[in-house]
N, C-alpha and C positions, 0 to 999 in steps of 0.2 A: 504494500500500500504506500504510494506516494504521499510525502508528508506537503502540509499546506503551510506556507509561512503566513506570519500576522499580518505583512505587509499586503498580500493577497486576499486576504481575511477581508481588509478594510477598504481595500478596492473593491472587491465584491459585493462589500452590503452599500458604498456609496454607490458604485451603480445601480443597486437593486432601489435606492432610496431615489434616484432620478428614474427611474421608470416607474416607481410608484405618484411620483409628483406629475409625471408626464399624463400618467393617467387618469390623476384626481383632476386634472386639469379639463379632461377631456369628459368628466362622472356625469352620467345621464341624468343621475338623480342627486339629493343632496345630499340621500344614507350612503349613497356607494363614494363619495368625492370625501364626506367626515370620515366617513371608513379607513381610504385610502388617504387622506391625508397622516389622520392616527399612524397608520403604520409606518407611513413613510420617516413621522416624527423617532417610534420607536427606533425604526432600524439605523437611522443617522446617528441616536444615542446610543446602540451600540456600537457603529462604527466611531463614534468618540470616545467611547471606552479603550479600543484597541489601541486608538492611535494616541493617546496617554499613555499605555502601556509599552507602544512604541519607541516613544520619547524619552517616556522614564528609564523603559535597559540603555539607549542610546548616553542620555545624561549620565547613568551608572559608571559609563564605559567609558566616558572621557573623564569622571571624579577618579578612577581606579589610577 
């Protein structure tokens, strides 16, 4: 099994978080557009979770 780096991780869900905006944008109704907005909210905050976690082994790695 190939391993997935963080930095992939967080490319990932920022894409998945513009195609979710792409498509709130585009929501037929106002439950499917809050829907998709909601997620998109979520998934960007995981994607800034990673990329904290990013930063912080990077900043680690230049205090060392």
């Amino acid at each position: 099994m190939v391993e997935t780096s963080d930095i992939a991780v967080y490319q990932k869900l920022t894409e998945l978080a513009d195609e979710l905006d792409d498509m709130a944008a585009r929501g037929a109704t106002l439950v499917g557009e809050a829907a998709l907005t909601t997620a998109s909210r979520n998934v960007r905050g995981m994607a800034l979770a990673v990329y904290k976690h990013i930063m912080g082994d990077r900043q680690g790695a230049l205090d060392s």
